[in-house]
Backbone as a printed PyTorch tensor [residue, N CA C, xyz], in Angstrom:
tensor([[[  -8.1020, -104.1540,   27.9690],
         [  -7.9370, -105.5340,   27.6020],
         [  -7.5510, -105.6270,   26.1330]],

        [[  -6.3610, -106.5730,   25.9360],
         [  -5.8110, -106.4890,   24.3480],
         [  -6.9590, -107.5320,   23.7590]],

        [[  -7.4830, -107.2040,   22.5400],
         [  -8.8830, -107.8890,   21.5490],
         [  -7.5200, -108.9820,   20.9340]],

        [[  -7.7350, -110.6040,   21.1090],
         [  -6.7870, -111.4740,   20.6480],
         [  -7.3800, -111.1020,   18.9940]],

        [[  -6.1060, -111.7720,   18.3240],
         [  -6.5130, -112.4860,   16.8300],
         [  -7.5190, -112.8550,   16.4220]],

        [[  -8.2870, -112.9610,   15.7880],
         [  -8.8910, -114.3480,   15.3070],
         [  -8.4820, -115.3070,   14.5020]],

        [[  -8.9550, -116.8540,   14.5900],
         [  -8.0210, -117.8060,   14.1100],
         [  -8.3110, -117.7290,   12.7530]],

        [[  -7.6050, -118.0490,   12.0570],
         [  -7.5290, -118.3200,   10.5190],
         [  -9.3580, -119.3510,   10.0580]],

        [[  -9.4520, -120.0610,   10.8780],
         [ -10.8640, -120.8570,   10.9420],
         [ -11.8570, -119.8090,   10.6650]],

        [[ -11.7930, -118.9140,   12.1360],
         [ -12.8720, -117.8060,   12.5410],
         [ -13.1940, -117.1740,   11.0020]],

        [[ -11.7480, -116.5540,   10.3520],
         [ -11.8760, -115.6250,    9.6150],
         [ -12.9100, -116.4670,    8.1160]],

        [[ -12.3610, -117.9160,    7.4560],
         [ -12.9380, -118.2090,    6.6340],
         [ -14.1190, -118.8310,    6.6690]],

        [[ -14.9410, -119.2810,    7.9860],
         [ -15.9320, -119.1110,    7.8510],
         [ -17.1630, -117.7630,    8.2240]],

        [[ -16.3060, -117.0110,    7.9080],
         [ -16.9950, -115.6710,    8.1280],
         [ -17.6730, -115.0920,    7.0540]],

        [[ -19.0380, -114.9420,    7.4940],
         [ -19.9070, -114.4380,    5.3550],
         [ -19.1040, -113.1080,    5.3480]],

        [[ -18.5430, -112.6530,    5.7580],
         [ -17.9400, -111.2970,    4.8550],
         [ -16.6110, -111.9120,    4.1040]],

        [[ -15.5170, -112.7060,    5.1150],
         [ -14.9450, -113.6430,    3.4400],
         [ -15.5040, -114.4820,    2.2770]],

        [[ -16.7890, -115.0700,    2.8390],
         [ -17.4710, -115.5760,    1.6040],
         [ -17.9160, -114.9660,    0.9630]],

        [[ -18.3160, -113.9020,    0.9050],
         [ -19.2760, -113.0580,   -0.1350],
         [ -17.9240, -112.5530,   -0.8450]],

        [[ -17.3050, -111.9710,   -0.2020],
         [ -15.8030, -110.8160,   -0.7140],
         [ -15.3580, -112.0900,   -1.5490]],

        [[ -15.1760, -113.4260,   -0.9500],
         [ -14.2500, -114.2080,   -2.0970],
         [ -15.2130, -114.7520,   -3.3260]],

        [[ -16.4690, -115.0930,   -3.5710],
         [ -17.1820, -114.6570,   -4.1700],
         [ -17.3980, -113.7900,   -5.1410]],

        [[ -17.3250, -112.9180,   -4.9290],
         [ -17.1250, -111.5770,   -5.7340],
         [ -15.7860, -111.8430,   -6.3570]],

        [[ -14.7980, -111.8880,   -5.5790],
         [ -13.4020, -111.3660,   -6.3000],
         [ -13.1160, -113.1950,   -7.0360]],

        [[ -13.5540, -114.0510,   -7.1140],
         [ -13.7050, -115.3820,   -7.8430],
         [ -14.2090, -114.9090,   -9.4280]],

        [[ -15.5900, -114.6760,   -8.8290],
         [ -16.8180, -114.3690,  -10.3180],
         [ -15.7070, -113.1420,  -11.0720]],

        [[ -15.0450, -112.0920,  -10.3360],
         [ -14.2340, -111.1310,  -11.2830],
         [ -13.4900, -111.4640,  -12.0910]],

        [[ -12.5320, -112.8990,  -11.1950],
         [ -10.9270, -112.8720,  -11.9780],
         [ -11.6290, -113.7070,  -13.0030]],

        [[ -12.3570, -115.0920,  -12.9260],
         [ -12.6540, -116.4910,  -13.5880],
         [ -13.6080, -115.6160,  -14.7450]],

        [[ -14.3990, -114.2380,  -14.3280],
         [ -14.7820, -114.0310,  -15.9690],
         [ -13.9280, -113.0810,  -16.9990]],

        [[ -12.9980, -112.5400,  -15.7060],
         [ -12.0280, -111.6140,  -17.3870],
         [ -11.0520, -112.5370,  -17.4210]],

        [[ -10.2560, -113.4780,  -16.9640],
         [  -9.5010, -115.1210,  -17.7450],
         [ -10.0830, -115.2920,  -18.7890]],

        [[ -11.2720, -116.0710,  -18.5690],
         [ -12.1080, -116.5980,  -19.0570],
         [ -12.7780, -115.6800,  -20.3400]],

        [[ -12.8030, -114.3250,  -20.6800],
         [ -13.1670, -113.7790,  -21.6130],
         [ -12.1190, -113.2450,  -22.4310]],

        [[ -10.9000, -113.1690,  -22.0780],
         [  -9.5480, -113.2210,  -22.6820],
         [  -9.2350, -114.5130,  -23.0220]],

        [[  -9.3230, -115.5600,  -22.5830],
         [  -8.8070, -116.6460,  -23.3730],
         [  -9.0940, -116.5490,  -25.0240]],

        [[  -7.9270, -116.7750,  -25.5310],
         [  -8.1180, -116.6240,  -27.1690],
         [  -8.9450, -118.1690,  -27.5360]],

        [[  -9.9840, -117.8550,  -28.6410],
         [ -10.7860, -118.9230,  -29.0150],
         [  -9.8330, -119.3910,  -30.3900]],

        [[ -10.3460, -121.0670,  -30.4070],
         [  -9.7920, -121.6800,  -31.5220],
         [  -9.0120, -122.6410,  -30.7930]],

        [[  -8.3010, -123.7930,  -31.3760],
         [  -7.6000, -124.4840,  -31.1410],
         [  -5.7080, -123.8620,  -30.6330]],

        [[  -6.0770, -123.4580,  -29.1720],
         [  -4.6250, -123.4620,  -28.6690],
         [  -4.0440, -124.5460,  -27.9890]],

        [[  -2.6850, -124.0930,  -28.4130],
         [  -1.6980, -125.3650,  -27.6930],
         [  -1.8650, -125.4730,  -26.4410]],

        [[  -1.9040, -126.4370,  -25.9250],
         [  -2.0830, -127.4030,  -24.3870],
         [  -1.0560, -126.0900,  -23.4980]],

        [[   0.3670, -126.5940,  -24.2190],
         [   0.9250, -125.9060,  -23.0550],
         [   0.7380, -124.1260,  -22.9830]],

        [[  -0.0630, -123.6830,  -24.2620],
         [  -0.4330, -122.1340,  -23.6380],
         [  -1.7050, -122.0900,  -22.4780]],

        [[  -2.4190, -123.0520,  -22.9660],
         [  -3.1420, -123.2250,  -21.7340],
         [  -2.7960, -123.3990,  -20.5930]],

        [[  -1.9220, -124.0820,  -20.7550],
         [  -1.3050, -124.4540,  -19.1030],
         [  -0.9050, -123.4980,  -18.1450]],

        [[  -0.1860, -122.2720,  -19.6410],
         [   0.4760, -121.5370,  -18.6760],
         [  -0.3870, -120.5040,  -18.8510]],

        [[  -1.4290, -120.2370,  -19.1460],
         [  -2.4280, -119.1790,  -18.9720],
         [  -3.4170, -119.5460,  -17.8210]],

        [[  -3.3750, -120.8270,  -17.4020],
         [  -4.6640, -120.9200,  -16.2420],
         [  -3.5580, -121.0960,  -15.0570]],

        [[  -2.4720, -121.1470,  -15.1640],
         [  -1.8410, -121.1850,  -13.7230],
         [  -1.5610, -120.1620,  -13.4230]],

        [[  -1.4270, -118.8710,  -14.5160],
         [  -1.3580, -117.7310,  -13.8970],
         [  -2.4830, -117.0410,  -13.3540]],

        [[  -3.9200, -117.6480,  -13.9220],
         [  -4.9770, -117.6320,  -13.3300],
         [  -5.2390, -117.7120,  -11.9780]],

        [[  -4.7250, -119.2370,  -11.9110],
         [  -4.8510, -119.8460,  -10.2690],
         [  -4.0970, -119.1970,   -9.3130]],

        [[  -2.4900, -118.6830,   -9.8770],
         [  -1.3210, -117.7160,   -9.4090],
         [  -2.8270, -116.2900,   -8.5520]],

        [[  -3.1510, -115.7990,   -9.4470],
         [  -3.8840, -114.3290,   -9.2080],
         [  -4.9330, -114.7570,   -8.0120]],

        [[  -5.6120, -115.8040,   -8.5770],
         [  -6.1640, -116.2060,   -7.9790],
         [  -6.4420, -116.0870,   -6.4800]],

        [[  -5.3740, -116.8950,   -5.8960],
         [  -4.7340, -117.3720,   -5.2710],
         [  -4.5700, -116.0270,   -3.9660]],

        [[  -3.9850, -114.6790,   -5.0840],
         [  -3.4100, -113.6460,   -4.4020],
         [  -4.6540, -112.9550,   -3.9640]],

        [[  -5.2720, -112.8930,   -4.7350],
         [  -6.3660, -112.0940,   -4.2950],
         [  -7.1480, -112.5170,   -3.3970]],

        [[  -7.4290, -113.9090,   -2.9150],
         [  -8.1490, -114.6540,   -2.2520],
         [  -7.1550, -114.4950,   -0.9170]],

        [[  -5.8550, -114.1440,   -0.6080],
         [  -5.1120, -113.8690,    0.2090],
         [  -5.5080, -112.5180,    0.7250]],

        [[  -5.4190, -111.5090,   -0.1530],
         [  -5.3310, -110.5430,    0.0270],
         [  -6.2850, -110.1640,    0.8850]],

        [[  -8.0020, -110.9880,    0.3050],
         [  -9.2650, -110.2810,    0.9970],
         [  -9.2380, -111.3470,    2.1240]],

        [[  -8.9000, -112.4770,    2.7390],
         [  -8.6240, -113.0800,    3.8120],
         [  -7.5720, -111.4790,    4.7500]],

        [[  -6.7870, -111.3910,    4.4530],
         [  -6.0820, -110.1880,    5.6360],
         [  -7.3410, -109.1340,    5.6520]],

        [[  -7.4410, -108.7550,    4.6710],
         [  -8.5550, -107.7400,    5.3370],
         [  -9.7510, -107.8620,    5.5440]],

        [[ -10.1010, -109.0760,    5.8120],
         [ -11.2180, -109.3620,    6.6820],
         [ -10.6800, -109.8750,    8.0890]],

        [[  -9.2340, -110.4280,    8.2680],
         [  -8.8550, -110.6640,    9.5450],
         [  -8.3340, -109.4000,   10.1380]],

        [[  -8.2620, -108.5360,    9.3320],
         [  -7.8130, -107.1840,   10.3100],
         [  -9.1260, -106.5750,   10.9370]],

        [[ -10.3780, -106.6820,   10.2810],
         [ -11.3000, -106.1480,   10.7980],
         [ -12.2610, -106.9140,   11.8240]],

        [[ -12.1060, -107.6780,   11.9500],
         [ -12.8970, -108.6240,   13.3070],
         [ -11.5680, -108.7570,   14.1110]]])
């Protein structure tokens, strides 16, 4: 018997994506966040330093979604 998919639902409420995204959240948001240069920076370096944030973000939170849907 072929084991179907699981739905995209299944996978994110699953505690092994919550904990994994969790983890890989607390990683990226504290080395951003401890690289940001202190002092008065310009708006738009900010801008473009937290969207590349959200960019990584983003990927990595992808990334550990597939490999938690490959393994259930």
């Amino acid at each position: 018997m072929v084991k179907s998919k699981p739905k995209w639902k299944n996978v994110v409420n699953s505690w092994t994506y919550r904990i994994a995204a969790a983890i890989i959240a607390v990683g990226v948001t504290s080395t951003f966040y401890s690289n940001f240069p202190a002092g008065n920076v310009p708006l738009v370096d900010s801008l473009i330093y937290w969207s590349i944030y959200l960019v990584c973000m983003a990927v990595m939170l992808f990334m550990v979604f597939v490999v938690v849907r490959r393994q259930m």
